[in-house]
C-alpha positions as protocol buffer text, in pm:
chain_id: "A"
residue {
  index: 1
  type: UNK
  ca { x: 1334 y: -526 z: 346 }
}
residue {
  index: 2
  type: UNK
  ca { x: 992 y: -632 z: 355 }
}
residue {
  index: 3
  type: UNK
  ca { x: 1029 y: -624 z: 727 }
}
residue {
  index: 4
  type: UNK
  ca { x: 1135 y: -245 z: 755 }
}
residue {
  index: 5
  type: UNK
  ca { x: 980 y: -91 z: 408 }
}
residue {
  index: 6
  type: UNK
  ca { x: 695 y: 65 z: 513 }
}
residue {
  index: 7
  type: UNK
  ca { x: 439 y: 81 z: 212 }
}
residue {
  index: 8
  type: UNK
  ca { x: 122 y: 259 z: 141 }
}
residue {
  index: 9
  type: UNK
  ca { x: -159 y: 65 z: -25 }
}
residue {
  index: 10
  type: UNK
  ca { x: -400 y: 219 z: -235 }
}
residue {
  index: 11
  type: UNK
  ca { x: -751 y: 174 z: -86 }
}
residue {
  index: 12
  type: UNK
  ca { x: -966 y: 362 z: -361 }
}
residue {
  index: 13
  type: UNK
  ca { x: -937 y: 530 z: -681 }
}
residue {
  index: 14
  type: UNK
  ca { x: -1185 y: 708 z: -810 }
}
residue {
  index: 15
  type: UNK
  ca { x: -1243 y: 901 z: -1156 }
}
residue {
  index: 16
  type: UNK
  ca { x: -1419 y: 1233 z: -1122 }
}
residue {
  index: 17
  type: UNK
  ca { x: -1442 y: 1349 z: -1500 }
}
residue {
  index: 18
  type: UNK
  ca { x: -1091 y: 1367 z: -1645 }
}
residue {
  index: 19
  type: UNK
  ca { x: -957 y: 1350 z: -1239 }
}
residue {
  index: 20
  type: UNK
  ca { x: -826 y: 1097 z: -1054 }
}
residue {
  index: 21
  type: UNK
  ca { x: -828 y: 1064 z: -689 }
}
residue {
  index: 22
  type: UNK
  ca { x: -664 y: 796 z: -490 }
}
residue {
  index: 23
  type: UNK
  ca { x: -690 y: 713 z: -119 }
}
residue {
  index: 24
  type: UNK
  ca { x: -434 y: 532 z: 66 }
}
residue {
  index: 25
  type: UNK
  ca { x: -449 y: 340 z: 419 }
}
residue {
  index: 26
  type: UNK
  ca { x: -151 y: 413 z: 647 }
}
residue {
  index: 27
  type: UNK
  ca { x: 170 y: 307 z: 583 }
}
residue {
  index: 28
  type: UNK
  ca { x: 282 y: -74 z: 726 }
}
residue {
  index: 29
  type: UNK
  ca { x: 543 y: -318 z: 661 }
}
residue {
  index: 30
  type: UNK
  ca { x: 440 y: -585 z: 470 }
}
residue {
  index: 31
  type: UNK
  ca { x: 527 y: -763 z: 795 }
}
residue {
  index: 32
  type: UNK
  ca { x: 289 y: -547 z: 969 }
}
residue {
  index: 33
  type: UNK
  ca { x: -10 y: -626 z: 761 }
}
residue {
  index: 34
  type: UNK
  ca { x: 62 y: -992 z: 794 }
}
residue {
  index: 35
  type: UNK
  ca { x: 57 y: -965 z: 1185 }
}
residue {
  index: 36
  type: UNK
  ca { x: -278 y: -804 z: 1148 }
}
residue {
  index: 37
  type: UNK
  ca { x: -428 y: -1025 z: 865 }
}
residue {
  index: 38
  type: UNK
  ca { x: -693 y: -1273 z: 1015 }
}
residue {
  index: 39
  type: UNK
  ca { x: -609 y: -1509 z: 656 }
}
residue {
  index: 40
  type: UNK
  ca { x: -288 y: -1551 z: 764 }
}
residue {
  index: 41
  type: UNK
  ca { x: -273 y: -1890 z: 1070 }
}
residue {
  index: 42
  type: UNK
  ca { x: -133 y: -1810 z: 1450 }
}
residue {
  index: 43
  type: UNK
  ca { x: 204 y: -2030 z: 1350 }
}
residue {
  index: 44
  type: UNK
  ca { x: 317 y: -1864 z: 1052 }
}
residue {
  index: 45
  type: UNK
  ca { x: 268 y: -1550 z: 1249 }
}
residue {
  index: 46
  type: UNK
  ca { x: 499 y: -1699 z: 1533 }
}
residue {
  index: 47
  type: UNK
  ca { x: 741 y: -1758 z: 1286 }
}
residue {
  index: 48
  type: UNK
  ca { x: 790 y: -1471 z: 1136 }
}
residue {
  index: 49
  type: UNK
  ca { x: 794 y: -1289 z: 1489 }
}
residue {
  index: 50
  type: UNK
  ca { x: 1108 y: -1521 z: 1586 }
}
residue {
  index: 51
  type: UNK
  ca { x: 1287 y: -1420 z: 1231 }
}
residue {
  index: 52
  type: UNK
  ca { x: 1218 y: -1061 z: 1299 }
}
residue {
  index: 53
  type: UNK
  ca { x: 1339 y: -1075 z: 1656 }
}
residue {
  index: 54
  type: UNK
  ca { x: 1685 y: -1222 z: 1492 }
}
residue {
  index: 55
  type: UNK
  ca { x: 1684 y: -977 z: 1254 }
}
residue {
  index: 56
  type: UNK
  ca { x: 1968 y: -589 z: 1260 }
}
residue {
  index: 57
  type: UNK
  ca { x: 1915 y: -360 z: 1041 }
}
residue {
  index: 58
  type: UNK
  ca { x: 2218 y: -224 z: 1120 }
}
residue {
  index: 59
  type: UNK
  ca { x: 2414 y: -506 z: 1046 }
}
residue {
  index: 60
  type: UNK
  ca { x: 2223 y: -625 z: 766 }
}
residue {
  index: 61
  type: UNK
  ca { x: 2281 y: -304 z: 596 }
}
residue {
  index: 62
  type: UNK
  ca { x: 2668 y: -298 z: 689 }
}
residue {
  index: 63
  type: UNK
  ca { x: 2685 y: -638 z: 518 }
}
residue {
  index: 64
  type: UNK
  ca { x: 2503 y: -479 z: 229 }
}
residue {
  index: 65
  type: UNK
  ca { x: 2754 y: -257 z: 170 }
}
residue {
  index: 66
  type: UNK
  ca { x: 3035 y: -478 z: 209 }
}
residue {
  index: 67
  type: UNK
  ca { x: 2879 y: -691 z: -32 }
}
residue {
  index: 68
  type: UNK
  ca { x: 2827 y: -417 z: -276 }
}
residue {
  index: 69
  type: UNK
  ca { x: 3195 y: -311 z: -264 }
}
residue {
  index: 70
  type: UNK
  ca { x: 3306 y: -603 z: -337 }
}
residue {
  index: 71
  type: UNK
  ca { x: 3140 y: -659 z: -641 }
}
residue {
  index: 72
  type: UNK
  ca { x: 3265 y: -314 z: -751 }
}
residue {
  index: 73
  type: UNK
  ca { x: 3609 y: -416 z: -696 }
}
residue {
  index: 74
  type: UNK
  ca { x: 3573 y: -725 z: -867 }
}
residue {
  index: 75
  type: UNK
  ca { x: 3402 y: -529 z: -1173 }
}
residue {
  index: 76
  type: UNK
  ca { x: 3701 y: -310 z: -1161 }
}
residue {
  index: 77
  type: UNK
  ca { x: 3983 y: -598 z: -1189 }
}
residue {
  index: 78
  type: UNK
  ca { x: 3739 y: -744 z: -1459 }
}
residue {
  index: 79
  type: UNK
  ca { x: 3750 y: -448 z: -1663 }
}
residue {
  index: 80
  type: UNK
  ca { x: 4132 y: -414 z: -1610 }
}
residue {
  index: 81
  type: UNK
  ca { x: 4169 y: -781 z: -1700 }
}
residue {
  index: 82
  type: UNK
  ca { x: 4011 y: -739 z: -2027 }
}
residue {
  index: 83
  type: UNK
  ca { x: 4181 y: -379 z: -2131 }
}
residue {
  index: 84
  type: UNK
  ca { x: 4488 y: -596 z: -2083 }
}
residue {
  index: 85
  type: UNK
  ca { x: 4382 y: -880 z: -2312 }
}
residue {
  index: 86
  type: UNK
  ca { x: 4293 y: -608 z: -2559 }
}
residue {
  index: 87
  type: UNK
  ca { x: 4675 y: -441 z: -2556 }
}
residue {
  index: 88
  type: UNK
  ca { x: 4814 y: -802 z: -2590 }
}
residue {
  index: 89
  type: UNK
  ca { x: 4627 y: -850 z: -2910 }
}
């Protein structure tokens, strides 16, 4: 996610009396504010390019889902499993 998430970063908070006001940049993905980071070096930067270029949302969140579903199901036949255990006893 951190290469889709975009996330606003506070910048400045400031206390006026009992008030609080807070400034935030413009929302990046963390990805995004490593590309732009001078601390980070030119070849992790290439690599992390090259994973994002392999990277579908699309499909990534399909096999979310999938995987999510399955450990419903499984929770399901667990549950089943042990209310018949309980009528055996």
């Amino acid at each position: 996610m951190n290469f889709f998430q975009p996330v606003r970063k506070l910048i400045e908070k400031k206390g006026i009396g009992s008030k609080i006001i807070k400034q935030y940049d413009v929302a990046k993905t963390p990805y995004r504010r490593i590309l732009a980071s001078s601390d980070i070096t030119e070849e992790v930067k290439i690599k992390l390019q090259r994973q994002y270029n392999m990277l579908n949302p699309a499909q990534m969140k399909r096999e979310i889902t999938r995987l999510q579903n399955k450990l419903l199901r499984l929770n399901i036949l667990k549950k089943k499993a042990d209310k018949d255990i309980q009528k055996e006893k």
